[in-house]
Legacy VTK file of the C-alpha trace (Angstrom):
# vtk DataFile Version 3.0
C-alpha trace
ASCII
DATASET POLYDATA
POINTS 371 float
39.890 18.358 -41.480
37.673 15.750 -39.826
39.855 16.161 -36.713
39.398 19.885 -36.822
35.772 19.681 -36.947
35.492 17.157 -34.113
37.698 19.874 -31.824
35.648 22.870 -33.158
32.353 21.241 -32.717
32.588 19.162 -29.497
32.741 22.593 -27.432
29.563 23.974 -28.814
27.871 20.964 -27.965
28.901 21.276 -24.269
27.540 24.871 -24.816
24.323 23.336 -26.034
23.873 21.359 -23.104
24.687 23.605 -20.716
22.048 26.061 -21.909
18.994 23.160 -22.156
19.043 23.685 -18.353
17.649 26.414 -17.951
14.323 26.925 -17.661
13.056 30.100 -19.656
10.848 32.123 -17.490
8.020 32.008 -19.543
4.190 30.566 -19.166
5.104 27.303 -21.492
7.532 26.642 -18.976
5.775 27.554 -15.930
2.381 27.469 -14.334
2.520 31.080 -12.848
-0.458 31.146 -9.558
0.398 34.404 -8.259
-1.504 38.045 -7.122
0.671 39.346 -10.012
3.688 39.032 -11.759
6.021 40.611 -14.525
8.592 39.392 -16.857
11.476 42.170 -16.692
15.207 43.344 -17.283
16.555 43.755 -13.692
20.133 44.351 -12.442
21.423 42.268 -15.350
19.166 39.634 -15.372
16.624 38.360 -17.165
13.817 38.128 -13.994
10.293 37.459 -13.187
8.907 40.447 -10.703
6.298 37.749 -8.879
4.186 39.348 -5.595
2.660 36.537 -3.128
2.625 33.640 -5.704
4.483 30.621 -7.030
6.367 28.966 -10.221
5.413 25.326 -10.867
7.686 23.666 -13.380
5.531 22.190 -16.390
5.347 18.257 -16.943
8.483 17.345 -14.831
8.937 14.928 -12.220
12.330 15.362 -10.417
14.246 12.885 -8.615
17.873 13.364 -8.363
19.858 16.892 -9.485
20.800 20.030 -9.005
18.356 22.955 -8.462
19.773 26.760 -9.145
18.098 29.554 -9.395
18.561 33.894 -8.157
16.676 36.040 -5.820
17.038 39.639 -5.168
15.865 39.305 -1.330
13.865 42.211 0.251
14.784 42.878 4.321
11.385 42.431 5.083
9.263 39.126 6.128
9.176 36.677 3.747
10.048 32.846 2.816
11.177 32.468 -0.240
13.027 29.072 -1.571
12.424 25.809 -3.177
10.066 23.116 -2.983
10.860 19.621 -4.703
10.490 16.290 -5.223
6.367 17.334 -4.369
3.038 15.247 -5.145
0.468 15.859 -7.451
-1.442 18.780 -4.985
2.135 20.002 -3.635
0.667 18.871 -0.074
3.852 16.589 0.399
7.740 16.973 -0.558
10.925 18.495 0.293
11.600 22.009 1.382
14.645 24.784 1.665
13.553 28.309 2.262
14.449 31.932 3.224
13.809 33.770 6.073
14.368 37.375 4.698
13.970 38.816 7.850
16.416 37.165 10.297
20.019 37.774 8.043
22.888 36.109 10.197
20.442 34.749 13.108
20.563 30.872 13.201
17.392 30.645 11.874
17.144 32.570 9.169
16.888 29.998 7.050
14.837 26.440 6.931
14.849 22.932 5.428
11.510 20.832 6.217
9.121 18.073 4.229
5.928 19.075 3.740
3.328 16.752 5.501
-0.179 17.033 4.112
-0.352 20.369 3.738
1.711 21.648 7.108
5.225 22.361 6.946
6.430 21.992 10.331
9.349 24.234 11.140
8.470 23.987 14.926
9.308 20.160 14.801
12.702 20.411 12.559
14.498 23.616 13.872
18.036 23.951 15.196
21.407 23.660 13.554
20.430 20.221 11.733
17.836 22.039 9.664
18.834 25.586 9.579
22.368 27.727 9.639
23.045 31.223 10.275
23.703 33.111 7.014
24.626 36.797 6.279
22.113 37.933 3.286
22.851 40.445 0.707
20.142 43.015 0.194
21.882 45.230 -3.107
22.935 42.074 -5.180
21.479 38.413 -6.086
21.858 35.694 -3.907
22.255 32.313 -5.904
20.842 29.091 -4.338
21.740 25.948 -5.385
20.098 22.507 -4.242
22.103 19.168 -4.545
19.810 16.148 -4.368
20.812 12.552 -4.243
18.225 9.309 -2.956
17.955 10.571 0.431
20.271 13.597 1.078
20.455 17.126 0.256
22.703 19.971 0.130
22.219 23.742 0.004
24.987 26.026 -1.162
24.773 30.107 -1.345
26.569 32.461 -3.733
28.543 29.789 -4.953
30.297 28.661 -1.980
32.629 25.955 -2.453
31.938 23.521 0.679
27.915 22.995 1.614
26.087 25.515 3.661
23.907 22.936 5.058
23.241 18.964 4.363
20.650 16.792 5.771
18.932 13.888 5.056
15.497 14.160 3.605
12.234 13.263 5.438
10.482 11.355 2.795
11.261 8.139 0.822
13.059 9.082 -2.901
10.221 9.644 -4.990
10.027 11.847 -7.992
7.989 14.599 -7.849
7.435 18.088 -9.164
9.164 21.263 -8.434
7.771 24.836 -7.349
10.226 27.800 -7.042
8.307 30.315 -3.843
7.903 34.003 -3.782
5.989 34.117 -0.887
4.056 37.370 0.314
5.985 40.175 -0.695
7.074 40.984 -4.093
10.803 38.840 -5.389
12.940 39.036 -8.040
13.744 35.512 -9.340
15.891 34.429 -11.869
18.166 32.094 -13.840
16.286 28.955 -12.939
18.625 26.044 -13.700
18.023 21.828 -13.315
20.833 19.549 -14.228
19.568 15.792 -13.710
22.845 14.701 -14.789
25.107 15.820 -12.233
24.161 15.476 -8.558
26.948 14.548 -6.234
27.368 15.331 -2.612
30.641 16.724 -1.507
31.398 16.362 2.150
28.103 15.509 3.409
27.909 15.530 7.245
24.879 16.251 8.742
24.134 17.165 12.248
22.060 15.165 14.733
19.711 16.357 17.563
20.127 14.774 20.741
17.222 12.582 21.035
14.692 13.126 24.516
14.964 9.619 26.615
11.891 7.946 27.712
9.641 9.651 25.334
6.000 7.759 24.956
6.293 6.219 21.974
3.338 6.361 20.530
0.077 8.106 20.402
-3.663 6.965 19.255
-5.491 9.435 16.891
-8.588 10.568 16.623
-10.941 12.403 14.051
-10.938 15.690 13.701
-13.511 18.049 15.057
-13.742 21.640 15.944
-11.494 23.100 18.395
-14.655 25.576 19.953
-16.268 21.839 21.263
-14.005 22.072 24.276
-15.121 25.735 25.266
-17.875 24.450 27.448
-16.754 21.624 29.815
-20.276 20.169 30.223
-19.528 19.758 26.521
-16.394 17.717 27.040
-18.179 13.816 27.363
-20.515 14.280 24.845
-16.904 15.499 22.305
-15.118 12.713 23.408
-18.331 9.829 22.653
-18.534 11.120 19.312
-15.094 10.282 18.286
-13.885 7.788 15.993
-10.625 6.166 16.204
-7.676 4.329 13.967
-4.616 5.659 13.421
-1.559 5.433 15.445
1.592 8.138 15.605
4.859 7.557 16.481
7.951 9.759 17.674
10.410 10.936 14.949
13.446 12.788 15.501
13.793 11.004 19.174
11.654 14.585 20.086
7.880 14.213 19.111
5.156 12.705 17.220
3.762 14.727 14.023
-0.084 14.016 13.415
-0.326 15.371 9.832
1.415 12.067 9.131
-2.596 10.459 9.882
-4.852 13.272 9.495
-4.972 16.177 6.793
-5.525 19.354 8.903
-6.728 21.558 5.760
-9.018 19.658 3.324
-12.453 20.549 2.727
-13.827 20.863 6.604
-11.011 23.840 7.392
-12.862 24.330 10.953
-12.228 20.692 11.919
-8.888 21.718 13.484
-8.811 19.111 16.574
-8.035 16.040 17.330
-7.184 13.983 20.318
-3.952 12.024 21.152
-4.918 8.933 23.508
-3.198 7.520 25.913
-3.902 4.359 28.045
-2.694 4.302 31.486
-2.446 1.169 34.361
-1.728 1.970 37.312
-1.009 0.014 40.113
-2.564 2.057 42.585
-3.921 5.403 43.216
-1.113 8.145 42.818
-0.327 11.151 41.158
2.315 11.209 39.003
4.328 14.166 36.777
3.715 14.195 33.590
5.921 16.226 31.084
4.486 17.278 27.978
4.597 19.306 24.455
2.141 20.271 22.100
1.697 22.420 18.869
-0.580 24.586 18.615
-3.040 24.721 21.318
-3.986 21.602 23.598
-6.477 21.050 26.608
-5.804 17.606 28.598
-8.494 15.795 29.669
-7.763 12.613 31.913
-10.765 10.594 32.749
-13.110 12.895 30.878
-12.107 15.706 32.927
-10.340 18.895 31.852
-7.175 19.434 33.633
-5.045 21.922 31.844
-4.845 23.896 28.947
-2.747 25.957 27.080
-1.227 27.870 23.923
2.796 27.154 22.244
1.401 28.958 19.189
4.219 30.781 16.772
4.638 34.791 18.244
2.625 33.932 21.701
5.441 34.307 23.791
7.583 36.831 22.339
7.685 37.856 18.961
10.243 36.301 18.203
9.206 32.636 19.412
8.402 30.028 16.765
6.185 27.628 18.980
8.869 24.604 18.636
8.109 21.362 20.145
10.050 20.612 23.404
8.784 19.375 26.848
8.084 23.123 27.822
5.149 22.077 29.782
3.583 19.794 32.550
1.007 18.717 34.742
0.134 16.616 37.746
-2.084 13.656 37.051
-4.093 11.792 39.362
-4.281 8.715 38.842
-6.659 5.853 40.267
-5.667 2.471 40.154
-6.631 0.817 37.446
-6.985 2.199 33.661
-6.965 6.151 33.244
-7.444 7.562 29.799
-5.379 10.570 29.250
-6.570 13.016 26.298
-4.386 15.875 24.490
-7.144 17.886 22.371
-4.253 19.237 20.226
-5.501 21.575 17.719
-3.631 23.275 15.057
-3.277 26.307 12.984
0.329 26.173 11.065
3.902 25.200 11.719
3.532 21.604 12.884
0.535 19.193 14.391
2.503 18.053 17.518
2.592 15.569 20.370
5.332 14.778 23.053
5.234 13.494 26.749
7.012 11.637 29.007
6.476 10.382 33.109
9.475 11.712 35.078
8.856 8.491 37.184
6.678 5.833 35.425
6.921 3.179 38.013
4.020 1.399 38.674
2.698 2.243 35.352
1.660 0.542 32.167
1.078 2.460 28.750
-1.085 0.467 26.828
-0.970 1.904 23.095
-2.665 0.524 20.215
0.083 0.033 17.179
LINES 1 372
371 0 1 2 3 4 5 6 7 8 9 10 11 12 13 14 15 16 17 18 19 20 21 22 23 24 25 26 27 28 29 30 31 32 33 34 35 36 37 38 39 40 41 42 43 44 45 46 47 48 49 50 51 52 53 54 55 56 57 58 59 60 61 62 63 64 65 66 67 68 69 70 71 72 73 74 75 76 77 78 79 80 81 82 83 84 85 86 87 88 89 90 91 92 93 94 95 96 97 98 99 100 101 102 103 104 105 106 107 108 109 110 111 112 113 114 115 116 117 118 119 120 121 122 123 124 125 126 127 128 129 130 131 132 133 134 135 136 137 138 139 140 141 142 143 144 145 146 147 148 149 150 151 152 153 154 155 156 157 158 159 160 161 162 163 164 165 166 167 168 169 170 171 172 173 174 175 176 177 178 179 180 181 182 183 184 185 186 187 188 189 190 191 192 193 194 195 196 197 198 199 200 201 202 203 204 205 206 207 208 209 210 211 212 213 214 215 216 217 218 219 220 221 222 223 224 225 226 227 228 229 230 231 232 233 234 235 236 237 238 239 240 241 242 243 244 245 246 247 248 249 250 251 252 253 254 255 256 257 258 259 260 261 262 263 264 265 266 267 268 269 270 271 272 273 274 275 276 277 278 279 280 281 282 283 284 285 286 287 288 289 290 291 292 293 294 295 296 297 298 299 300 301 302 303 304 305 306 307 308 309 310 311 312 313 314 315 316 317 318 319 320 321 322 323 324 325 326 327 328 329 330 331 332 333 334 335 336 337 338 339 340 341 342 343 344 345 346 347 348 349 350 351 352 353 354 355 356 357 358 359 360 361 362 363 364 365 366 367 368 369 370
């Protein structure tokens, strides 16, 4: 009999377990921030109907695991997905989303950190942070999340080999989780964490080719407001007032992201601006091409005088264009000899807070950068 029992009983205690992970889609579970949202029976699923809002798991912090979960996608514009491993304010952590709108286009999907607030998909873009994916519009589409130290897969609809894996942009850290809705009305469902099981299978990531002879690094300043620079007899007295301390560095071998330094929306949501320094030696007097890239907006200033501005914002281009970081644009700098201070006012509105640039022919030169 004892026998018996142990062969009846240990099933229904892998049953048990099973079922503790999911996450009921109620309020005790979740913190629910949302314009509205409705618990409801919907093509066979228990669902939450959630328009422009969130779900924030209650009193977890989530290192390594699986994350599952159902949504019924709608064919127009939205970003739905899964953000994990965040801080306390959900300004920093790990990100996979959807891109509703752009089924089978390389794109149409997205992992990214997010870095004080900004998630910037124009600095991680490309087949090493995105894949092209066919979406169903009639059925579910399950998402699943594999996370382990510093790596992360994504599988859809139960696919057997990964759809994407990367490594993750932030130290392992445990942190909360927040399921997304985004700005249109989703059907979500079957919300599922298993801390217990969380291996990688076939992990090979891709890798960018990295941009040679990149400036390294970049001097920060505070922020200020972006109209400032509107009047150019303006310009000295912008650049006196500034305060200075933090340095930036490339990532990625392709830019340097300044919402590592500086929190672009805090309290002071106009302060927008800030400049990236650089300190030039030159041998002589010359001019000399410089190749640069920016995100959003940026005017460059080189001795305290204006020399070119412009706008990589997300849709300026074409509608389709996302405003990534590249060196897309450049300008001729003359130099005298001796030190010339060269100033990107880079200002930002979402996306990424970027900074790239590179001499085509730096002889003759010395950058002096403070690190």
């Amino acid at each position: 009999m004892k026998k018996t029992f142990t062969t009846l009983f240990l099933p229904l205690f892998v049953l048990a377990l099973n079922a503790q992970k999911v996450i009921p889609l109620d309020t005790m579970n979740w913190d629910i921030n949302a314009k509205s949202y409705e618990f409801v029976d919907f093509k066979g699923k228990k669902a939450i109907l959630i328009d422009q809002g969130v779900l924030v798991l209650k009193d977890k912090n989530f290192l390594n695991g699986i994350i599952e979960f159902d949504m019924f996608l709608p064919e127009e514009r939205t970003y739905p997905g899964v953000f994990f491993r965040a801080d306390k304010n959900f300004l920093n952590g790990e990100q996979w989303f959807v891109r509703t709108h752009l089924s089978g286009l390389e794109d149409c999907n997205q992992a990214a950190p997010a870095t004080n607030g900004i998630t910037p998909f124009q600095f991680y873009f490309g087949s090493k942070y995105s894949f092209a994916y066919d979406y169903k519009y009639n059925d579910w589409t399950h998402v699943k999340v594999v996370v382990n130290e510093d790596k992360a897969q994504v599988y859809l609809d139960y696919s057997e080999t990964p759809n994407l894996s990367w490594k993750l942009f932030n130290k392992p850290k445990a942190g909360g989780i927040l399921i997304r809705g985004s700005r249109l009305p989703i059907h979500i469902a079957d919300i599922k964490i298993d801390e217990d099981n969380y291996q990688l299978k076939d992990f090979k990531p891709i890798e960018n080719k990295q941009i040679e002879g990149l400036i390294q690094s970049w001097e920060i300043s505070d922020k200020f407001k972006e109209s400032e620079l509107d009047t150019i007899d303006n310009v000295k007295n912008v650049i006196s007032k500034r305060t200075w301390g933090h340095t930036i560095f490339v990532e990625e071998g392709v830019a340097a992201n300044i919402s590592r330094k500086v929190v672009r929306y805090d309290d002071q949501p106009k302060l927008n601006t800030v400049f990236a320094k650089l300190t030039i030696n030159s041998e002589k007097e010359q001019t000399k091409f410089f190749d640069f890239g920016y995100s959003d907006r940026v005017v460059v200033i080189l001795n305290g005088k204006p020399v070119y501005k412009g706008t990589n914002r997300w849709r300026t281009r074409d509608y389709r264009y996302l405003g990534t970081i590249g060196l897309f644009d450049g300008v001729y700098l003359n130099l005298k000899k001796g030190e010339n201070v060269l100033l990107m006012a880079v200002s930002e509105d979402f996306g990424g807070w970027l900074i790239t640039g590179k001499f085509k022919d730096s002889s003759g030169l010395t950058i002096n950068n403070k690190n």
